[in-house]
N, CA, C and O atoms as CSV, one atom per row, in Angstrom:
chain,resi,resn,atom,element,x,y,z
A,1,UNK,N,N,90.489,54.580,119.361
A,1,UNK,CA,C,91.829,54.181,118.987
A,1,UNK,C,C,92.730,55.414,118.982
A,1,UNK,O,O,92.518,56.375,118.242
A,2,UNK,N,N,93.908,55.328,119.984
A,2,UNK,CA,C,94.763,56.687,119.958
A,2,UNK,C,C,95.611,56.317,118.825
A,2,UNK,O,O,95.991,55.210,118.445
A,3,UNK,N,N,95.866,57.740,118.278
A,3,UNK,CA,C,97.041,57.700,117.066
A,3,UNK,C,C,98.288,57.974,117.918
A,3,UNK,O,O,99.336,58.055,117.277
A,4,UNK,N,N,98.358,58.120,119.150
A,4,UNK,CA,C,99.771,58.306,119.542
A,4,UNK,C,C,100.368,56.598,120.102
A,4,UNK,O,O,101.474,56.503,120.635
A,5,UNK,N,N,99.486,55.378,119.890
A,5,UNK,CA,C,100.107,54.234,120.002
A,5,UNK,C,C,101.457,53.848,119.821
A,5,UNK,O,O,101.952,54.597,118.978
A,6,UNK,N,N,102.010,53.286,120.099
A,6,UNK,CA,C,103.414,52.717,119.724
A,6,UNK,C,C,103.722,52.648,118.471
A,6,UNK,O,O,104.752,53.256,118.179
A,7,UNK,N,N,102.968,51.902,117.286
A,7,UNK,CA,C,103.012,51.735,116.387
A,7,UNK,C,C,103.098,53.268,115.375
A,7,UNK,O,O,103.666,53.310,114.284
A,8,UNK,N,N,102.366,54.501,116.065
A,8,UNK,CA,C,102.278,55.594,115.142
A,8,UNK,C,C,103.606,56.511,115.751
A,8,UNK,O,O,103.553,57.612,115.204
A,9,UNK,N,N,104.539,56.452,116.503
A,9,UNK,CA,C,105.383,57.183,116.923
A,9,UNK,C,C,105.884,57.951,116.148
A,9,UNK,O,O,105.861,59.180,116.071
A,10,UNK,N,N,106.556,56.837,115.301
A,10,UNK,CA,C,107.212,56.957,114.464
A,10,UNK,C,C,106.736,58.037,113.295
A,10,UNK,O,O,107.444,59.037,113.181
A,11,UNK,N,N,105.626,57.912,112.450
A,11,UNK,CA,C,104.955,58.670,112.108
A,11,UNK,C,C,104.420,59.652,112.499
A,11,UNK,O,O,104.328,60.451,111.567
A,12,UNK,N,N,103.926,60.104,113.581
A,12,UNK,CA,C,103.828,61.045,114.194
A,12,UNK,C,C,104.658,62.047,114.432
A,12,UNK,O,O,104.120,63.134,114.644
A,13,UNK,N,N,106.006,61.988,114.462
A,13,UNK,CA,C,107.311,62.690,115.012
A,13,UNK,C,C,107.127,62.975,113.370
A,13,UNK,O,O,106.692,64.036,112.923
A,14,UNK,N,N,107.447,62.091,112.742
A,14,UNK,CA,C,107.392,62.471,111.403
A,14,UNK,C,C,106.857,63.353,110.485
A,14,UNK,O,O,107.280,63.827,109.431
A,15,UNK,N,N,105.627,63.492,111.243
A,15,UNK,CA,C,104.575,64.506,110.514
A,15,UNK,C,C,105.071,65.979,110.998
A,15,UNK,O,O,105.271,67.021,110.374
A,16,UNK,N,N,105.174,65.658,112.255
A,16,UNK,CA,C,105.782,67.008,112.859
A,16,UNK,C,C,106.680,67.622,112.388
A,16,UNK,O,O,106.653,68.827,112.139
A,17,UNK,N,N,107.978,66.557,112.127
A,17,UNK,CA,C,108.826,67.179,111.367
A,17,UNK,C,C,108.385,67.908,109.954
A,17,UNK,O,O,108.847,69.019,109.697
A,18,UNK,N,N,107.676,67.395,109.245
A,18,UNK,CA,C,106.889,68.044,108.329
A,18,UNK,C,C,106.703,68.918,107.820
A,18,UNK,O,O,107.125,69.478,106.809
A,19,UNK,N,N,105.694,69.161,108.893
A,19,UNK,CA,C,105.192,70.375,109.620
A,19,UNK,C,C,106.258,71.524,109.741
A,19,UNK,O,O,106.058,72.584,109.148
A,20,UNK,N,N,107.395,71.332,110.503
A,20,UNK,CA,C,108.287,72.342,110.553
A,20,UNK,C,C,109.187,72.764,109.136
A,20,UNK,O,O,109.418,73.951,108.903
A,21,UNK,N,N,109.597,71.832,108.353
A,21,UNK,CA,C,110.276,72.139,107.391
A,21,UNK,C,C,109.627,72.575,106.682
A,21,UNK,O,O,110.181,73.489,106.071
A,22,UNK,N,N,108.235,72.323,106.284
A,22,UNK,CA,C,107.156,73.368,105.604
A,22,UNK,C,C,107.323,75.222,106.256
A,22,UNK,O,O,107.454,76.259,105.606
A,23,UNK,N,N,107.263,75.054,107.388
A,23,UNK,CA,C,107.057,76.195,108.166
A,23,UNK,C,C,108.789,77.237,107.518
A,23,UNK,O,O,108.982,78.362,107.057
A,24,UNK,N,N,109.500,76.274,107.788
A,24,UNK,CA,C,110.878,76.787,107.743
A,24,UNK,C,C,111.473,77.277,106.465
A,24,UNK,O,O,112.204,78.263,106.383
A,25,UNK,N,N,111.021,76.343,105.252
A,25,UNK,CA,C,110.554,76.387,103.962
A,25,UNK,C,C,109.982,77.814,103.138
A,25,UNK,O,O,110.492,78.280,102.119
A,26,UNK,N,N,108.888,78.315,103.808
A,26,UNK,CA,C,107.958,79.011,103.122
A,26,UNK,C,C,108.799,80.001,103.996
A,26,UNK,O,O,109.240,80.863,103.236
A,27,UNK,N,N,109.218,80.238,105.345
A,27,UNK,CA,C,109.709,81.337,105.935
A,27,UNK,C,C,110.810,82.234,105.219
A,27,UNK,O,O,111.175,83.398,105.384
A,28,UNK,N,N,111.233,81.085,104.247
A,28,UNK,CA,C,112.385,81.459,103.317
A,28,UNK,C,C,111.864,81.935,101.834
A,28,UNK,O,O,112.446,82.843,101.240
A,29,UNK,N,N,110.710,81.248,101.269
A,29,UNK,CA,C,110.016,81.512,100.077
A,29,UNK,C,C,109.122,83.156,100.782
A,29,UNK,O,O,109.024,83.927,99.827
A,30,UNK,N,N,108.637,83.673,101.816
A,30,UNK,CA,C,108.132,84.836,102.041
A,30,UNK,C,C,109.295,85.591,102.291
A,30,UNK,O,O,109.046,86.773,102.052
A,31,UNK,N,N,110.677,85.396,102.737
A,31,UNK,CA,C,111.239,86.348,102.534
A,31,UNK,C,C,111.963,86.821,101.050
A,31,UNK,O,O,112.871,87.652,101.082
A,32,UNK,N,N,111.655,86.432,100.184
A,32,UNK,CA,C,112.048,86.261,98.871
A,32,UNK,C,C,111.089,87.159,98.457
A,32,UNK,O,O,111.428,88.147,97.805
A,33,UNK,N,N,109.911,86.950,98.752
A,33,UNK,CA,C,108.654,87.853,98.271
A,33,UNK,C,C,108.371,87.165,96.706
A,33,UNK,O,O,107.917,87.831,95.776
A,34,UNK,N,N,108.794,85.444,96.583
A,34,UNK,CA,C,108.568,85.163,95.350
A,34,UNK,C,C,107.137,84.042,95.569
A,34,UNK,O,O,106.725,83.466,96.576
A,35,UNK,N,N,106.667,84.057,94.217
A,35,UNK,CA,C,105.557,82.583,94.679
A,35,UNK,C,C,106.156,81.085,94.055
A,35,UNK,O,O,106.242,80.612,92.922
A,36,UNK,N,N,106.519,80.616,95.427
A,36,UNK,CA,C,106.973,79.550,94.991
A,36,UNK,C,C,106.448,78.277,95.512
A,36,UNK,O,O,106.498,78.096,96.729
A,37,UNK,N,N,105.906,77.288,94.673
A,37,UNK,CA,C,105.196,76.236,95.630
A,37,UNK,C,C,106.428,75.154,96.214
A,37,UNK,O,O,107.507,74.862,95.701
A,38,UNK,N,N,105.821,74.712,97.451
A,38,UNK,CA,C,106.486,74.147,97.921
A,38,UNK,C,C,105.962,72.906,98.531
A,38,UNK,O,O,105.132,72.982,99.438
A,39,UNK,N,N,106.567,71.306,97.915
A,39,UNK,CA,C,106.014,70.255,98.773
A,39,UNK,C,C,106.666,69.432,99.126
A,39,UNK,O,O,107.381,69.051,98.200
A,40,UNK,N,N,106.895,68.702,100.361
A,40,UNK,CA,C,107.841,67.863,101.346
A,40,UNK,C,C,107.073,66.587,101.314
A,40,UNK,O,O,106.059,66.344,101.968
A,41,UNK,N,N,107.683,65.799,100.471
A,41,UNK,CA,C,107.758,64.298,100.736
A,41,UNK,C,C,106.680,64.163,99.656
A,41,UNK,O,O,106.535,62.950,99.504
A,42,UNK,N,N,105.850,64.822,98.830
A,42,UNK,CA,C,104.685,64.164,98.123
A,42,UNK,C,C,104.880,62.774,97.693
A,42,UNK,O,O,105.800,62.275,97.045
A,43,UNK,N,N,103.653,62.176,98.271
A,43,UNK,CA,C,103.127,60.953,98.289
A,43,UNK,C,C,103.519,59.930,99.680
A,43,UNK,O,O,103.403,58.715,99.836
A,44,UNK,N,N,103.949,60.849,100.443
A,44,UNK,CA,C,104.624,59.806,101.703
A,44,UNK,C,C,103.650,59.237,102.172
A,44,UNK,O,O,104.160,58.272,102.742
A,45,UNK,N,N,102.671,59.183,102.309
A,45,UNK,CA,C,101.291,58.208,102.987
A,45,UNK,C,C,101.259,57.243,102.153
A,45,UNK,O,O,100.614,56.286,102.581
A,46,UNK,N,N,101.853,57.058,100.764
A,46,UNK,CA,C,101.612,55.438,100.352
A,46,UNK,C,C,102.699,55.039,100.144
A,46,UNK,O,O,102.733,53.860,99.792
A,47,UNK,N,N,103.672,55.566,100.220
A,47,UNK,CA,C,105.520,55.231,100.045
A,47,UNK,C,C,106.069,54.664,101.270
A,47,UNK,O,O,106.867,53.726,101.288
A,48,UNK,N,N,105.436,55.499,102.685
A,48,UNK,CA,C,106.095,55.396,103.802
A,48,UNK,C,C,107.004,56.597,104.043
A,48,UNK,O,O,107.371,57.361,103.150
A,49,UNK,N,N,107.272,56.677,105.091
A,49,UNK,CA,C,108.598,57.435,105.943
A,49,UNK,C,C,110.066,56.863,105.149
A,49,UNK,O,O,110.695,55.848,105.449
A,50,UNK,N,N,110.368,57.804,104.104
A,50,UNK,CA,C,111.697,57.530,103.487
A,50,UNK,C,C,112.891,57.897,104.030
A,50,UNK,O,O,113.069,59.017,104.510
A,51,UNK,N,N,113.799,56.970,103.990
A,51,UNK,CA,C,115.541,57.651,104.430
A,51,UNK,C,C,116.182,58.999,103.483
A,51,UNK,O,O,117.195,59.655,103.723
A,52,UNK,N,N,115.199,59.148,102.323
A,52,UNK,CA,C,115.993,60.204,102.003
A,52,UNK,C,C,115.064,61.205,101.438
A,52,UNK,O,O,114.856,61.229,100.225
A,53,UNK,N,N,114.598,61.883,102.103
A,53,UNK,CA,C,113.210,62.870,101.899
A,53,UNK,C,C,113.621,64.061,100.787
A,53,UNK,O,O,114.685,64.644,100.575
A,54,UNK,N,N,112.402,64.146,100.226
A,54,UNK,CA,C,112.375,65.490,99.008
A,54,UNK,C,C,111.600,66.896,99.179
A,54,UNK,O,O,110.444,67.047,99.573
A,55,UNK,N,N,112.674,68.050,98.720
A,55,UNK,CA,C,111.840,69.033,98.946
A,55,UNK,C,C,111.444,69.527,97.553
A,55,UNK,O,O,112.290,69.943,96.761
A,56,UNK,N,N,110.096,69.470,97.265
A,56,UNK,CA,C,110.128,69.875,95.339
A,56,UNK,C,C,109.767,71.592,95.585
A,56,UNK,O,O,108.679,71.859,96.095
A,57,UNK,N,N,110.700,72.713,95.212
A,57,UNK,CA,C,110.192,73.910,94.896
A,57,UNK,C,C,109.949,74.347,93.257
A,57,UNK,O,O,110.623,74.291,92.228
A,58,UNK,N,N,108.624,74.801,93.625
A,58,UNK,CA,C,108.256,75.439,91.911
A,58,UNK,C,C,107.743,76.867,91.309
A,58,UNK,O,O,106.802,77.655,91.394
A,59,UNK,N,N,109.070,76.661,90.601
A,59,UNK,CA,C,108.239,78.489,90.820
A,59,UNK,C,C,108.348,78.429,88.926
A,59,UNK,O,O,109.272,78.137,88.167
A,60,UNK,N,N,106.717,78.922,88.670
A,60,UNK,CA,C,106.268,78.628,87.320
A,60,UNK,C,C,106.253,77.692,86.915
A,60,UNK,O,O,105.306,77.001,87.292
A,61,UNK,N,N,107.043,77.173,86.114
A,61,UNK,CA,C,106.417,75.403,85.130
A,61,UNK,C,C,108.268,74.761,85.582
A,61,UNK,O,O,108.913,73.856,85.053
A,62,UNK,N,N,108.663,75.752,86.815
A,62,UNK,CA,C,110.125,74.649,86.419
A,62,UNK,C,C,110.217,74.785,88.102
A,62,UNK,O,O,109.901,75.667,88.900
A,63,UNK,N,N,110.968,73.107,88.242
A,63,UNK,CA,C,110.797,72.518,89.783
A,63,UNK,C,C,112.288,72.459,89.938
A,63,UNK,O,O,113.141,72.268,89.071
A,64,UNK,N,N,112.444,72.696,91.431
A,64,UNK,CA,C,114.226,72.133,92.038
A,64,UNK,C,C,113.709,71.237,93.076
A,64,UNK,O,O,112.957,71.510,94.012
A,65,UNK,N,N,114.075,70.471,92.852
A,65,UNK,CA,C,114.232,69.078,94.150
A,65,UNK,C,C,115.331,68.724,94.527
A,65,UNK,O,O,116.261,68.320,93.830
A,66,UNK,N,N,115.266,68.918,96.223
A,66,UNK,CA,C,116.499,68.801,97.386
A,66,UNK,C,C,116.351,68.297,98.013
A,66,UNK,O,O,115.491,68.406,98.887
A,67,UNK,N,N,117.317,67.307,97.828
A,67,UNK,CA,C,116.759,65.786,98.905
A,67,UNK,C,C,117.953,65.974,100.095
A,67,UNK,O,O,119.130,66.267,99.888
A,68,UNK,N,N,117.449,65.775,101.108
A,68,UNK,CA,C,117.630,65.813,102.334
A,68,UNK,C,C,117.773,64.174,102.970
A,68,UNK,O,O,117.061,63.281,102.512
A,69,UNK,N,N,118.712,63.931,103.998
A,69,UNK,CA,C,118.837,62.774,104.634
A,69,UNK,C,C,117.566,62.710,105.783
A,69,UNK,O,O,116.608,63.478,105.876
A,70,UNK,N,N,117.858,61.677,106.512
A,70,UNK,CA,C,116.841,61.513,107.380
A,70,UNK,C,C,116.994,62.105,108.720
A,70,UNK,O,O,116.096,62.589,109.409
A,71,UNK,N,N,118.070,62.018,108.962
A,71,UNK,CA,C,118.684,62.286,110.352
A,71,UNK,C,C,118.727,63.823,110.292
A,71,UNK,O,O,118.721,64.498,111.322
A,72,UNK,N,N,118.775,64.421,108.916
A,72,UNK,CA,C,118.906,65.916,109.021
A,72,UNK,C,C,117.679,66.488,108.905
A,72,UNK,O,O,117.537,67.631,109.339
A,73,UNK,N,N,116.903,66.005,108.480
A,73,UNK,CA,C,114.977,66.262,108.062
A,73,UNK,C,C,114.824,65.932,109.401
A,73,UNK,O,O,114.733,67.102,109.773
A,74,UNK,N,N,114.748,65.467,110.158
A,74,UNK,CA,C,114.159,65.042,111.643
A,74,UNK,C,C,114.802,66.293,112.597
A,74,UNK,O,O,114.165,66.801,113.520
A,75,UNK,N,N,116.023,66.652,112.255
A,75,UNK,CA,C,117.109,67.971,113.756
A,75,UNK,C,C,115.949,68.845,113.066
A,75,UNK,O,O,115.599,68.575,111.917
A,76,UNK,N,N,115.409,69.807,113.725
A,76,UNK,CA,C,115.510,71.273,113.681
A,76,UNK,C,C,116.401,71.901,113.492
A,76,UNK,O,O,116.285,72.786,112.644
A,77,UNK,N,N,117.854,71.710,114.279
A,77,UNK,CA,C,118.836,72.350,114.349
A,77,UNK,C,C,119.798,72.104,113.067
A,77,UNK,O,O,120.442,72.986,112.498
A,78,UNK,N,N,119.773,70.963,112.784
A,78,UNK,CA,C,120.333,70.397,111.757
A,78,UNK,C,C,119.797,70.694,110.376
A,78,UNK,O,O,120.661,71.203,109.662
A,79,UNK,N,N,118.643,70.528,109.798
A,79,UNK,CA,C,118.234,71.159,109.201
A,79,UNK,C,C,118.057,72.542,108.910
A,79,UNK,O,O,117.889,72.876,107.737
A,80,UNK,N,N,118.075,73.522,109.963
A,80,UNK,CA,C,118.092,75.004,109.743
A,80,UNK,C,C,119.543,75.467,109.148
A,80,UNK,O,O,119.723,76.323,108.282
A,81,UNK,N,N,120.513,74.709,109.810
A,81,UNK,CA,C,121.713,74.826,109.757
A,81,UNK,C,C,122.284,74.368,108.512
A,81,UNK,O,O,123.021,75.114,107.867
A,82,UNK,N,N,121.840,72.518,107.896
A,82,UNK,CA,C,122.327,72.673,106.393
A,82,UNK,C,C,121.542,72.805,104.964
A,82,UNK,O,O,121.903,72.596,103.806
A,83,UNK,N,N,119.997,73.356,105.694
A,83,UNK,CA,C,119.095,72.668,104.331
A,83,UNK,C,C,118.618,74.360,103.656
A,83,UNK,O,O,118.428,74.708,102.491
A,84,UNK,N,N,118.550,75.039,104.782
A,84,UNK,CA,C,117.987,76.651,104.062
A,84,UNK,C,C,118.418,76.916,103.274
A,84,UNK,O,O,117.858,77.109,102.195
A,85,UNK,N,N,119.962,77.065,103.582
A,85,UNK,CA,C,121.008,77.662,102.341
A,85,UNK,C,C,120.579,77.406,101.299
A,85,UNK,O,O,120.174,78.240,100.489
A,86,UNK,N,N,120.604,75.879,101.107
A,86,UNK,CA,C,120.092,75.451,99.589
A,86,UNK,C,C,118.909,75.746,99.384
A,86,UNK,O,O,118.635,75.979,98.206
A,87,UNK,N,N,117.937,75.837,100.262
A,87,UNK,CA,C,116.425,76.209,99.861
A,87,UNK,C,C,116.554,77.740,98.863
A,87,UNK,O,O,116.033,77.960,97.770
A,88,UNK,N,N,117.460,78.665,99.716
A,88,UNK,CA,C,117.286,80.164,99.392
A,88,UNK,C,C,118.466,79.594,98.126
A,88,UNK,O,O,117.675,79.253,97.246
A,89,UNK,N,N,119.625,79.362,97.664
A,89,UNK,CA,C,120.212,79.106,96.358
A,89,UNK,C,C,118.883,78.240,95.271
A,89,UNK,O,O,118.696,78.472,94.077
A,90,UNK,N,N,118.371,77.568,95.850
A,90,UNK,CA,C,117.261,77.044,94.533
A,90,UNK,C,C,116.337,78.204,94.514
A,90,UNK,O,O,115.604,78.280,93.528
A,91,UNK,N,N,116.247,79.043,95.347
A,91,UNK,CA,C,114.930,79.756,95.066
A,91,UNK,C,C,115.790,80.849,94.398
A,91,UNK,O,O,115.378,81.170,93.283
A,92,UNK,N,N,116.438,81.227,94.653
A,92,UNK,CA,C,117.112,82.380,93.502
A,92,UNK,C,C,117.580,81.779,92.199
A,92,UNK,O,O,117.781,82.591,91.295
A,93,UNK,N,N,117.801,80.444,91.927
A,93,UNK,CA,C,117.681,79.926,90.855
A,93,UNK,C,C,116.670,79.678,89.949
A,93,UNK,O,O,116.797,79.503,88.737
A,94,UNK,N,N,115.672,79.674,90.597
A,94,UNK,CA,C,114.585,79.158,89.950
A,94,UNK,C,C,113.893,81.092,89.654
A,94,UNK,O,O,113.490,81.499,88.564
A,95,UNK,N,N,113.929,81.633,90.489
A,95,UNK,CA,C,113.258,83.069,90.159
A,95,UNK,C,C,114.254,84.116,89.506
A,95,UNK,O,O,113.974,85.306,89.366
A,96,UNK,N,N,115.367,83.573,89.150
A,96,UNK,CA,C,115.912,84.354,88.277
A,96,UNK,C,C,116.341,83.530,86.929
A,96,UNK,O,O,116.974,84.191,86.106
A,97,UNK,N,N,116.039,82.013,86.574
A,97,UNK,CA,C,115.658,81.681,85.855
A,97,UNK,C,C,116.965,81.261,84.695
A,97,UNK,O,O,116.999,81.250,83.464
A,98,UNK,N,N,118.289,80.835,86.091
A,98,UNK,CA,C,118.947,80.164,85.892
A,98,UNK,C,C,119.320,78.535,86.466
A,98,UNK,O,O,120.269,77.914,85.987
């Protein structure tokens, strides 16, 4: 049974996207040089592919969550362009502990 069927497209592109905003994510948490965890979409395998996706960052016992549209979680371009900013403003929020 291929997972690239018709039926998994959708999901598939999805994961990918994922995949990159993780990548794009942490590229921003290593240049910070802070430890900050970072997770995209937790629980999407029993929720589904949501229209309005979450990024939870945690750094120590306190979380920022930045929810992102769908159409902008899916661009590369679009996302690099409006979602970092806020990634790097929550992460200096959260590691300086305002």
């Amino acid at each position: 049974m291929s997972l690239l069927g018709p039926k998994n497209i959708h999901r598939d592109t999805y994961i990918v996207a994922c995949g990159r905003v993780m990548r794009d994510v942490m590229g921003v948490v290593g240049i910070r040089g802070c430890v900050v965890s970072v997770e995209v979409d937790p629980g999407w395998a029993y929720r589904g592919v949501a229209e309005l996706h979450k990024i939870h960052l945690t750094y120590r016992r306190v979380t920022r969550i930045l929810s992102v549209d769908h159409a902008t979680f899916m661009s590369p371009e679009f996302f690099r362009n409006r979602v970092l900013q806020q990634v790097e403003k929550a992460i200096e929020e959260l590691t300086s502990g305002t």
